[in-house]
C-alpha positions in Angstrom: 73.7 90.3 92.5 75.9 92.2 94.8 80.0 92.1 94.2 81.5 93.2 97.3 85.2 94.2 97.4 87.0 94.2 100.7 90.5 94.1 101.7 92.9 96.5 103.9 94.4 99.7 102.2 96.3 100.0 99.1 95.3 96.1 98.0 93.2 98.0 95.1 90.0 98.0 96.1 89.1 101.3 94.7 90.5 100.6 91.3 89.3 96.9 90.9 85.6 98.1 91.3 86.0 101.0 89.7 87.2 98.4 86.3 84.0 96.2 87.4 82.2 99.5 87.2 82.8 100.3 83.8 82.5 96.7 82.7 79.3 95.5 84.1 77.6 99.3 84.4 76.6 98.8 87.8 76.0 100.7 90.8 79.5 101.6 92.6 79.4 102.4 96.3 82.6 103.0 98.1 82.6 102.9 102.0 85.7 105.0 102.1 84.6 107.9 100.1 82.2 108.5 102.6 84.6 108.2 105.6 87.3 110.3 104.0 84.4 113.2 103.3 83.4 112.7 107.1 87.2 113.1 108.2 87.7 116.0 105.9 84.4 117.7 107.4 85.7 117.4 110.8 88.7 118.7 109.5 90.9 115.5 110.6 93.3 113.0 109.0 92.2 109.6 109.1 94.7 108.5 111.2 92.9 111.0 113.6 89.4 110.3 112.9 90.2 106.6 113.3 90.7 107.1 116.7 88.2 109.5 117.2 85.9 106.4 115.7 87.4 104.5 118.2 85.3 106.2 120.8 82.5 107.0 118.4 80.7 103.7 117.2 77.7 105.5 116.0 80.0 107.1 113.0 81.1 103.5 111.8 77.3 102.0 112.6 75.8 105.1 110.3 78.2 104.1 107.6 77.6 100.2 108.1 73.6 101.2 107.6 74.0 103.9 104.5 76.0 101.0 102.7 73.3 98.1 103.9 70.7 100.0 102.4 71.6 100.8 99.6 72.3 97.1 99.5 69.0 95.9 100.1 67.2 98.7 97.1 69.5 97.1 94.9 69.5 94.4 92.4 72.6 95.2 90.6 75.6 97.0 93.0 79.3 96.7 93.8 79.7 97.3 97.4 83.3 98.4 98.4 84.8 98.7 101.9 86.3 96.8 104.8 83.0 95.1 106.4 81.0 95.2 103.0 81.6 91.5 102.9 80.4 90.6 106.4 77.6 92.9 106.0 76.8 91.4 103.0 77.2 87.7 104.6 75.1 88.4 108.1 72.5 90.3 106.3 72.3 86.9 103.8 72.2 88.8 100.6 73.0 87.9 96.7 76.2 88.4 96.8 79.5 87.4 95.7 82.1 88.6 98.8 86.1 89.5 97.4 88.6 90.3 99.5 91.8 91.4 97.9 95.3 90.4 99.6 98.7 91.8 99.5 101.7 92.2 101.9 101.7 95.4 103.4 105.0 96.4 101.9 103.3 96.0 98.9 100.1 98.2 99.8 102.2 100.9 100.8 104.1 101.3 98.2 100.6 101.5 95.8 99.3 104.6 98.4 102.6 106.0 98.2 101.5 105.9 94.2 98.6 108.1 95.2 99.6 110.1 97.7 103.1 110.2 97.9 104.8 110.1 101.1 107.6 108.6 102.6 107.8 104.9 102.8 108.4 104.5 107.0 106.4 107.2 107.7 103.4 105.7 105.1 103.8 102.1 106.5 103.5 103.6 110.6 100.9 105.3 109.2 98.9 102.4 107.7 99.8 100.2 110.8 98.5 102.1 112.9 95.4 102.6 110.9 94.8 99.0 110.4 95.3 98.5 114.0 92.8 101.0 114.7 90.0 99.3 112.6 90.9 95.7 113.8 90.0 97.1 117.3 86.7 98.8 116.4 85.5 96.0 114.5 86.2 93.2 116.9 84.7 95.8 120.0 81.4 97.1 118.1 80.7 94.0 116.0 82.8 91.1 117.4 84.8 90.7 113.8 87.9 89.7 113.7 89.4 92.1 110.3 91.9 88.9 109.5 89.9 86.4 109.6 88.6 85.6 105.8 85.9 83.0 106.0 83.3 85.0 104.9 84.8 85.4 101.5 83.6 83.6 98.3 87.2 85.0 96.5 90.4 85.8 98.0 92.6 87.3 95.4 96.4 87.7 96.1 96.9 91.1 94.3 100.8 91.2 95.0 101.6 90.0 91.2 98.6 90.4 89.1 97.2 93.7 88.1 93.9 95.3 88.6 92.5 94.1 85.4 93.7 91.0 86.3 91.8 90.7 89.4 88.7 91.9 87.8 88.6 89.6 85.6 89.1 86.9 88.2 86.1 88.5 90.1 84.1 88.6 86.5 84.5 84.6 85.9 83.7 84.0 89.2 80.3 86.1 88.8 79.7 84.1 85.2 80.1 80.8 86.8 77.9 81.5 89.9 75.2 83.1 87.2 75.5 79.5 84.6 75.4 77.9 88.1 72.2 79.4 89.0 70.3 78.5 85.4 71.3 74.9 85.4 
């Protein structure tokens, strides 16, 4: 089975699969480590790279691929990023798609948390970002970001903590498995 976590920056993804990580001692892949390593080669923010991707679907398509196949070698995997869930859904694999919801208030104040920052500056910073991948998703692959019907579990993170959610995300898993041999 594949657990994919999606949802837009600072709604926990990163530390919810990391917890389902440790609990279940599967295979972690996280889309935005690899985008963040790209950026940094290229020697960009990602508010910069962003746009840059904007006019560069081949970067966001190589990423879409890496994270596909992986997907498709593995029996076990949590699968973290932004499309992992559509991928996931259009590509009709075993898997369990999470997206993780807060206000954006909320998610800024959780990267301010990590990377400090002040709060106007951090929340111009994210909107523009999230505008930015709402745009290349709906002009390379016709996705709109808000739109969560492809989700299995939709998790409002405002008031519950990581563990929380994991655990959410872990029941879910145990009653699709008892599902599945009944």
């Amino acid at each position: 089975m594949i657990i994919t976590i999606s949802g837009l920056p600072g709604s926990g993804k990163s530390t919810v699969a990391g917890i389902l990580k440790q609990k279940l001692g599967w295979e972690y892949v996280y889309a935005g480590a690899i985008f963040r390593k790209t950026a940094e080669e290229r020697k960009m923010t990602l508010e910069e790279f962003g746009a840059y991707c904007e006019k560069h679907p081949e970067i966001d398509k190589e990423l879409d691929a890496r994270q596909l196949e992986i997907a498709k070698k593995s029996e076990n995997l949590i699968l973290e990023g932004r499309m992992a869930g559509h991928l996931a859904k259009e590509n009709k694999l075993n898997a369990l798609t999470v997206w993780l919801d807060a206000p954006i208030e909320i998610r800024v104040k959780r990267i301010m948390k990590r990377e400090s920052g002040d709060f106007e500056a951090r929340l111009a910073e994210a909107k523009k970002r999230e505008a930015s991948e709402a745009a290349r998703y709906k002009k390379y692959y016709g996705i709109d970001l808000y739109d969560r019907k492809v989700y299995d579990l939709i998790l409002d993170v405002s008031n519950i903590s990581a563990e929380q959610a994991a655990e959410a995300i872990l029941a879910k898993v145990k009653n699709i498995k008892l599902k599945k041999h009944t």
